[in-house]
N, C-alpha and C positions, 0 to 999 in steps of 0.2 A: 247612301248619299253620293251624288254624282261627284262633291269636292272631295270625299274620305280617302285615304290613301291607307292600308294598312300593311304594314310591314313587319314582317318575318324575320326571329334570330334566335339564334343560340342565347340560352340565359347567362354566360360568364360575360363578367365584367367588361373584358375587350369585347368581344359581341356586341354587347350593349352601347358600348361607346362608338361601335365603328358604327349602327344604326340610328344611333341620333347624329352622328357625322352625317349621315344620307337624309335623316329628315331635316338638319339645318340648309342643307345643298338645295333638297326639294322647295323649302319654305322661302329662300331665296330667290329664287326663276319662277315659284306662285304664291305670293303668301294669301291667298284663298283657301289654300288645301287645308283640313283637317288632317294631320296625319296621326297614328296613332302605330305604338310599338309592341308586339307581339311576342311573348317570349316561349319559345318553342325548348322542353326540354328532349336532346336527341342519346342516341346509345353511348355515342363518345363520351359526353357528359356523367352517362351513368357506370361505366366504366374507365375509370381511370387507371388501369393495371396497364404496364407496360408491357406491352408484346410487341418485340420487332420481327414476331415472324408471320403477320398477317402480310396478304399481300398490300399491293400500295390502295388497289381502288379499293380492298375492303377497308383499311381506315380511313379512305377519302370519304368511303359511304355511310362510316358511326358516325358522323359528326351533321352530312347534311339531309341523308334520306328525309326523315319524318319534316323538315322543312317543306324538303319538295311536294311531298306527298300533300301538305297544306297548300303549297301553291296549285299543286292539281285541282284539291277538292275547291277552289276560291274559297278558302278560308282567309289566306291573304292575298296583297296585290303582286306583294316585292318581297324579295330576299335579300340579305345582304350578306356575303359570304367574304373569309377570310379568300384570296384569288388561290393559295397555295395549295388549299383542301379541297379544291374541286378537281375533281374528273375531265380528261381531257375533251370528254363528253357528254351532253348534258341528257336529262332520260326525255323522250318522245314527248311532246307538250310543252317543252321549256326551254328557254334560250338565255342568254345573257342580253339583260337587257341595255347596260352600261357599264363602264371602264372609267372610275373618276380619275381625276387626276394621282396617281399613286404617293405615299408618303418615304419617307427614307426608308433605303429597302436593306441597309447593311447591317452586321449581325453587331451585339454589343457583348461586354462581360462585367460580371457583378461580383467585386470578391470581399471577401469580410475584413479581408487585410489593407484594402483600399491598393492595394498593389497590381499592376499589368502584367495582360499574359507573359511577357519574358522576365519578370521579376517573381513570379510565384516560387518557393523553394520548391525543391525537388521533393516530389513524391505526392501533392497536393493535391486534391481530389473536384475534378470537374464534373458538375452535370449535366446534361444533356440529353434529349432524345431522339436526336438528329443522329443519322448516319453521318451525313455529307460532313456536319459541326465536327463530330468522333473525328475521322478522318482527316480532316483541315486542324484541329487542336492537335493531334499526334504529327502531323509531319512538320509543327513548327515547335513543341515540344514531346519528344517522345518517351520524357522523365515525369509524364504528371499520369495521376491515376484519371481514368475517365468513368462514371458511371449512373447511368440511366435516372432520369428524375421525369414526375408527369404534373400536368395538374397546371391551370391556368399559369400568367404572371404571378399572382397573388400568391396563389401557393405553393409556387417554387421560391418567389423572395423568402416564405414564411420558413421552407424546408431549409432554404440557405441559413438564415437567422439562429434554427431551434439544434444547436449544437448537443441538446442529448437526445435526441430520438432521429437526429439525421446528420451526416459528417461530412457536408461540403464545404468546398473552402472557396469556389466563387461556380457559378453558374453562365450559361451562355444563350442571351433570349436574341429572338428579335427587334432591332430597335425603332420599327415602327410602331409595334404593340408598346410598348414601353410611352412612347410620343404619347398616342392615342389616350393613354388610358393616366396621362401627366405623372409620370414618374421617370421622367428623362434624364433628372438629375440622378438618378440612381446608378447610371451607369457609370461604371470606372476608367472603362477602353470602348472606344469606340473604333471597330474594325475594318479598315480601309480597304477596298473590295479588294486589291490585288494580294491582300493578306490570308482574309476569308471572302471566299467567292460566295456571293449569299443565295440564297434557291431561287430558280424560275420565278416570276411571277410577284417573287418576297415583297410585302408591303403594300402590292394591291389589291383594290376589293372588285369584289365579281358581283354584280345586281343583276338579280336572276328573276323571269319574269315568264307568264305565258307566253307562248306564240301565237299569235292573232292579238294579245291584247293591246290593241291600239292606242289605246288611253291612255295606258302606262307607257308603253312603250315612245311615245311621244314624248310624254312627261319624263322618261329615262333620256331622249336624246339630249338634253337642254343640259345635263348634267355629267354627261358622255366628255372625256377629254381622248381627242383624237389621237397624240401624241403618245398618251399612257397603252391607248388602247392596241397602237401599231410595236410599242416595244414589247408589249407584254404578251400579244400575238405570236412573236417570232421565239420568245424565251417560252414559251409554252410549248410551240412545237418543237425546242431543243431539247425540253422534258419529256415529252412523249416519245420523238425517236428511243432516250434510252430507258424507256421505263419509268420515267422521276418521281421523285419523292421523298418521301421522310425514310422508304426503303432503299432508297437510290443514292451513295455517297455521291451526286455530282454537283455542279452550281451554275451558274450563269449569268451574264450580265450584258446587257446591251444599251447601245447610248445612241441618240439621233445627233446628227452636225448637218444641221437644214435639209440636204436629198440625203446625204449620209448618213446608213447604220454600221454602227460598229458592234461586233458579237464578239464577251470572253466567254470562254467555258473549259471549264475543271471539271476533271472525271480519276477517283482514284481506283484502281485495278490490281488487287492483290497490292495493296499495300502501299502503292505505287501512285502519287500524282502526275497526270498529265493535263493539260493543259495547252490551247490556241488560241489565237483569234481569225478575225474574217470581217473584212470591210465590204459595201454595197449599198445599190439601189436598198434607199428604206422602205420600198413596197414590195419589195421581196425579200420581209422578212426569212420568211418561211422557206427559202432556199438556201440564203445565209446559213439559218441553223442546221440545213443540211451538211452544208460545206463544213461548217464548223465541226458536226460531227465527225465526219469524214477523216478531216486533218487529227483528229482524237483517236479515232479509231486505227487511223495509219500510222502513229505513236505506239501504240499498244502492240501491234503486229509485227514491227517493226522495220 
């Protein structure tokens, strides 16, 4: 059917939620479309075991390959991708089709004691399976135990919760997943970026599409927010200079002021937070983040 639209995701719960967020977006600017939502189960999914010593694109690629691969075969039309999980490049045949408007991109904490991070007693056991989180929770407390937890929102709330087969005492998610998927109230502290600087990209979603498909790709502009799509540009390239990721302790943050971007960025280095910013033309994201780098790197070197 020339109106069908079908769309591609990861079957957990945020997945699902962030792809009916794209087909209400879609239904709005056409309500002719049929759209219809696609649940792709990918390796990420089927393994849950934490390993941080894959590198970064091989966890970028458990979680979207076998998507792509349906966008290849036109099984689907669209993807919708968390923006944090993709590759700084997309494989041969697919592009990014649209950049919505991004949700709160800052990191939140969830403790059973209802307590903030500088109230937790000493010794208290965070999880996480973030590098960059690790690193930003130790150098604002470096008295609390940190240790690895995986598995959607749901069942990290669930891991937080079941105090005999798992011993955390608050957890550290994203708070736009949290938004998405309406359990916002769950959070305890909400982390103000110059607290924890939150990942590249954090909060927004990547709609991934063929190249040439015109039909979609048109139907993706209309939903396309230009503003989300120039910040997230330049904090994408300040993840790729240094490698970023969930392997990558570093963060970033940029903001528009009408022609003005403003770029932060954290990078911790043996142990060590560093930290600059960098103002500029907002069309040249993508040098900013150089600069940014730069001023980071020439901290580090000394």
């Amino acid at each position: 059917m020339e109106n069908k639209v079908v769309i591609g995701t990861r079957a957990s719960i945020l997945a699902v939620a962030q792809a009916e967020l794209t087909k209400k977006m879609l239904l709005e600017v056409d309500p002719s479309l049929e759209v219809e939502i696609k649940k792709i189960i990918t390796s990420g999914d089927k393994d849950q075991r934490t390993n941080w010593n894959k590198d970064n694109k091989s966890l970028k690629d458990m979680f979207v390959k076998e998507i792509e691969r349906a966008l290849l075969d036109g099984d689907i039309h669209l993807a919708v991708h968390s923006m944090k999980d993709m590759p700084a490049e997309s494989p041969t045949g697919l592009i990014m089709g649209a950049t919505p408007m991004r949700e709160d991109n800052r990191d939140i904490m969830i403790s059973n004691s209802g307590l903030g991070l500088m109230e937790l007693p000493s010794g208290s056991i965070i999880g996480t399976s973030s590098l960059r989180r690790v690193e930003s929770i130790k150098n604002l407390r470096s008295d609390l135990v940190i240790k690895p937890i995986r598995g959607n929102i749901h069942t990290r709330i669930e891991k937080l919760n079941d105090k005999i087969n798992h011993n955390f005492d608050a957890i550290i998610l994203a708070y736009a997943g949290l938004k998405r998927v309406g359990l916002e109230k769950k959070a305890t502290e909400i982390f103000e970026i110059e607290t924890v600087m939150p990942a590249p990209a954090q909060g927004a979603l990547y709609i991934q599409c063929k190249d040439g498909d015109t039909r979609t790709l048109e139907l993706l502009s209309r939903i396309n927010n230009t503003e989300t799509a120039t910040i997230i540009e330049a904090e994408r390239e300040f993840s790729k200079i240094f490698g970023g990721g969930c392997t990558t302790p570093m963060g970033c943050h940029a903001t528009l002021y009408e022609e003005t971007m403003m770029m932060k960025g954290v990078y911790f280095f043996q142990e060590k937070l560093y930290k600059a910013e960098v103002r500029g033309n907002k069309i040249k994201g993508k040098e900013l983040a150089q600069r940014l780098e730069n001023k980071i790197r020439e901290q580090i070197n000394g």
